[in-house]
N, C-alpha and C positions, 0 to 999 in steps of 0.2 A: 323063203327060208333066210337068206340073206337079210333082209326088210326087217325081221326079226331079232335077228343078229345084233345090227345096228343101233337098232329101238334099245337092245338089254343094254349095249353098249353104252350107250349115250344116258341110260338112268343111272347106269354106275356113274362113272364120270359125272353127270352132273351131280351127285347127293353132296350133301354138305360135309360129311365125312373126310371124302375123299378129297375135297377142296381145301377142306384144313389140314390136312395129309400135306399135300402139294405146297403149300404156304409153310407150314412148320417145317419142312424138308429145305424150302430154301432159305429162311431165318435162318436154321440150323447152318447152311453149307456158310453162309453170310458170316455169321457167329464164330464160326471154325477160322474163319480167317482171320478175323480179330484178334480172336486168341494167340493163332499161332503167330501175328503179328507183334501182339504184347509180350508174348516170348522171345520171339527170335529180335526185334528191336528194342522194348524195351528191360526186358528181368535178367537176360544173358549176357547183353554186354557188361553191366556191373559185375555180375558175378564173373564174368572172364578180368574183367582190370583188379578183380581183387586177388582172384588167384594167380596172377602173373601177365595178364595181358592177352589171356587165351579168347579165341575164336572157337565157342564149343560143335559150331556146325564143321570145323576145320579139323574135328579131332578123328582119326580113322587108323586103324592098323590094316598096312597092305600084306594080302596073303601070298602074295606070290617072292615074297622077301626080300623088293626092291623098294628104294628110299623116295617119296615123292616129296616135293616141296607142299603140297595143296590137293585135298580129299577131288579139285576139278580137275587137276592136274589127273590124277592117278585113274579118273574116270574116262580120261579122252584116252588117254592109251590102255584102257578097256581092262586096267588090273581089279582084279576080286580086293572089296576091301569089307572090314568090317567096323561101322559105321557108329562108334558109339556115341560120340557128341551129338550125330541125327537123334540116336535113342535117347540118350537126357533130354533133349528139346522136345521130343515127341513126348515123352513120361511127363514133365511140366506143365504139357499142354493140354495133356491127358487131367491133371489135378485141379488147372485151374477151372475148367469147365464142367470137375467132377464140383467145384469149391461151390460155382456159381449154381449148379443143380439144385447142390446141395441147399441152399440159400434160398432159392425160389422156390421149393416143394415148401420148406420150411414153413416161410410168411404164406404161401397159399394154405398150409393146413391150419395157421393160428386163425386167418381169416374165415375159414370154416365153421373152427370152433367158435368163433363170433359168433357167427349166423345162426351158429346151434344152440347156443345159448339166451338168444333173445327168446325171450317167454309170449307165447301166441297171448296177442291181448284179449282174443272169444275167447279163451282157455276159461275165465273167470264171467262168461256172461250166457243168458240163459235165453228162452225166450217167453214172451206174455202169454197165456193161456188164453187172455180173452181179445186183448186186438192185435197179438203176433209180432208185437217189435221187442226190439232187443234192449233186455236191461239184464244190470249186475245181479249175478248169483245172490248176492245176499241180499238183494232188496227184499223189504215186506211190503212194499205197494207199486203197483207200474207208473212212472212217471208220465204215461202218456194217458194213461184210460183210465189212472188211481184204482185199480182193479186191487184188491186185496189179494195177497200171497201168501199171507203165514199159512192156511190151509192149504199148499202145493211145496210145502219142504221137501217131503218124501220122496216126491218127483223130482227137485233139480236137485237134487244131492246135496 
């Protein structure tokens, strides 16, 4: 019973599904970091020197109505705070990865409509009635066997 267990186990696990499952999961975790790396290093600190010099991971209202100098400050003495500079950082990081989704479905769908649009080249080719290779729909004689065609219109349409 066990034996069997293991068997089902190991076909899920190994299918290729699940492998790109596992691989997209950690791009993803990879990717997250990035981001929230080009946020919090690169897109915030401008936007803090413009608006005054702010530290937006630093911005927090403590709830218990005492003054801290620093959101690490307020955490070591274990005060409730509410963390909005976190949530703008986290909302940014949220847009840019929504921005770049966005971006790559995109070019993946025009690529698509590429591929849908190339016109099947058999679309337009028929085959010989008398030695079975392939020629253009509109031929009136087979380039290979000169078999005569105009009497097989009705047939290749």
């Amino acid at each position: 019973m066990a034996s069997k267990f293991i068997k089902e186990f190991k076909e899920f696990a190994i299918k290729g599904n699940m492998i790109e499952l596992a691989i997209g999961v950690i791009i993803g975790g990879a990717f997250g970091k990035v981001v929230t790396s080009i946020v919090n290093d690169l897109v915030m600190p401008p936007i803090g020197l413009l608006v005054g010099k702010v530290n937006f991971s630093d911005l927090f209202i403590p709830l218990n109505g005492k003054t801290y100098d620093s959101l690490a400050a307020a955490k070591l003495e274990g005060a409730p705070t509410f963390n909005y500079g976190l949530f703008i950082n986290n909302v940014l990081d949220f847009l840019i990865v929504a921005l770049v989704i966005f971006i790559a479905v995109k070019q993946l769908n025009r690529l698509r409509r590429k591929e849908e649009a190339k016109p099947d080249p058999k679309a337009n080719m028929t085959e010989c009635p008398e030695c079975l290779s392939e020629i253009p729909r509109k031929a009136s004689r087979c380039k290979y066997c000169t078999a005569q065609l105009h009497a097989l219109d009705v047939e290749r349409g």
